[in-house]
C-alpha positions in Angstrom: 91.4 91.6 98.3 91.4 87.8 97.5 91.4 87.0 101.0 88.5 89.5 101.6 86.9 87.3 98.7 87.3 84.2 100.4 86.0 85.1 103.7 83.0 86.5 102.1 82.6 83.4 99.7 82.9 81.1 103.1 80.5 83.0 105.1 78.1 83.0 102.7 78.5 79.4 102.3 78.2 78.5 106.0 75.0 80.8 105.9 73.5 78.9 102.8 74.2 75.6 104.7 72.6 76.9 108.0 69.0 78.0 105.3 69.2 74.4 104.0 69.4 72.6 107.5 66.7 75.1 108.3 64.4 74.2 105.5 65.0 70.3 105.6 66.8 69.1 108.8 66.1 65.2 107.7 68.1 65.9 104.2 71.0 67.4 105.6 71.4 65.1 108.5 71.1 62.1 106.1 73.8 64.0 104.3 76.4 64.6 106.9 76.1 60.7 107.7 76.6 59.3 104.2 79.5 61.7 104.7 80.6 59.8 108.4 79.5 56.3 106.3 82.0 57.2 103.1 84.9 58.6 105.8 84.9 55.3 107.7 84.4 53.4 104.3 88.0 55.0 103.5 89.2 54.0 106.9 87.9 50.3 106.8 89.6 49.9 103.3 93.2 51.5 104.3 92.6 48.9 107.5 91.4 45.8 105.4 94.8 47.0 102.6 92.2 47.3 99.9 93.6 50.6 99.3 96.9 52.0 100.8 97.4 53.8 104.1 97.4 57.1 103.6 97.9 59.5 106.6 96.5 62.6 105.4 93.4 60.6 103.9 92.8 59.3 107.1 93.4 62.1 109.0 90.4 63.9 106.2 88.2 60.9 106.9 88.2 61.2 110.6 88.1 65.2 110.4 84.9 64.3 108.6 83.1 62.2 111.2 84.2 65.1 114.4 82.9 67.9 111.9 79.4 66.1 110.8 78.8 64.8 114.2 79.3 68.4 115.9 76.5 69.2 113.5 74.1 66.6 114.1 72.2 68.0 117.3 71.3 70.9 115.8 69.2 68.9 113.0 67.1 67.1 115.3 64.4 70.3 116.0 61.2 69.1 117.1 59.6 69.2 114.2 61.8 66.5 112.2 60.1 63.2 113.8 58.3 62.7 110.8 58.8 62.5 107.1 61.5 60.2 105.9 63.9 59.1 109.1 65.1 56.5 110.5 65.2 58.4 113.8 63.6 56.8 116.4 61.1 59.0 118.7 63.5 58.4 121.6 66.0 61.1 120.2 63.4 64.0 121.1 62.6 62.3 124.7 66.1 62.1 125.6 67.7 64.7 123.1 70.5 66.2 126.0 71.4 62.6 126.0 71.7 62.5 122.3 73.2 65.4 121.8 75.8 64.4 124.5 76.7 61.4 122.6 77.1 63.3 119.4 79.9 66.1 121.0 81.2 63.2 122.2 81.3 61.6 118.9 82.8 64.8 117.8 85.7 65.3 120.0 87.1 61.3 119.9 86.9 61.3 116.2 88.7 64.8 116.5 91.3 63.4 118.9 91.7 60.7 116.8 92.6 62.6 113.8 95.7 63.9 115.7 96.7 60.9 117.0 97.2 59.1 114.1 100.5 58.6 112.4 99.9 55.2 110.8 97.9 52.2 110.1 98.6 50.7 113.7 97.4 54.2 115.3 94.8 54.5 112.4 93.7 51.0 113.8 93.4 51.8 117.4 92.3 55.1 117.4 89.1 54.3 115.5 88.2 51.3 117.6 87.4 54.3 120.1 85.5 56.1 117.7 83.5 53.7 116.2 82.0 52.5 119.7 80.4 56.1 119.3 78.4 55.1 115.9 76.8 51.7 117.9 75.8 53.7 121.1 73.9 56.4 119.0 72.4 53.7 116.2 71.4 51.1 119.0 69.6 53.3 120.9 68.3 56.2 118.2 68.3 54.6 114.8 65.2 52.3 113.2 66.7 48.9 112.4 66.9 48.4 108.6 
């Protein structure tokens, strides 16, 4: 019965998040990369020793980035150019490319995740993922 609970309490979560990203694809894209920005914030600190290693944290952290950027092309519909974004026009010219780049994104950060075992592997294994963020922000992102 709990478990029945569960399931239902997830679905209906996953189906709340899907209305939201609907309604407001800008807010909830900005929202899943505060989330990639705060995961490799974690990651940077464990690297710099401004807070300890921690294998499960960094494991979470990169988890993070492959499940936000799997979600990312589908928050790019037409009809978010405007408004409030730092997305450049270029995304909706060249969005197989972008959206390529984001599974990408995806499936290193999630590779990552299981490679790591500590701070060395940490530190190598997100070299590789972080080359992601520059190829999609050079190219797709306003310049602050």
């Amino acid at each position: 019965m709990i478990i029945r609970i569960a399931l239902a309490a997830t679905v209906a979560a996953f189906a709340a998040t899907a209305v939201v990203a609907q309604s407001d694809p800008v807010a909830t894209r900005k929202g899943l990369m505060k989330g990639i920005g705060g995961a490799n914030r974690d990651i940077t600190e464990m690297l710099d020793g401004k807070q300890p290693f921690d294998v499960n944290k960094a494991k979470a952290a990169l988890t993070t980035m492959s499940e936000n950027a799997a979600k990312m092309p589908a928050l790019f519909p037409a009809n978010s150019k405007d408004g409030d974004t730092a997305a450049l026009p270029v995304i909706w010219e060249k969005k197989a490319d972008f959206d390529a780049k984001m599974t990408k994104f995806s499936a290193d950060a999630k590779a990552a995740a299981g490679k790591v075992s500590n701070a060395e592997t940490l530190k190598t294994e997100v070299g590789d993922v972080r080359k992601n963020c520059g190829g999609c922000h050079n190219e797709y992102r306003k310049k602050s």
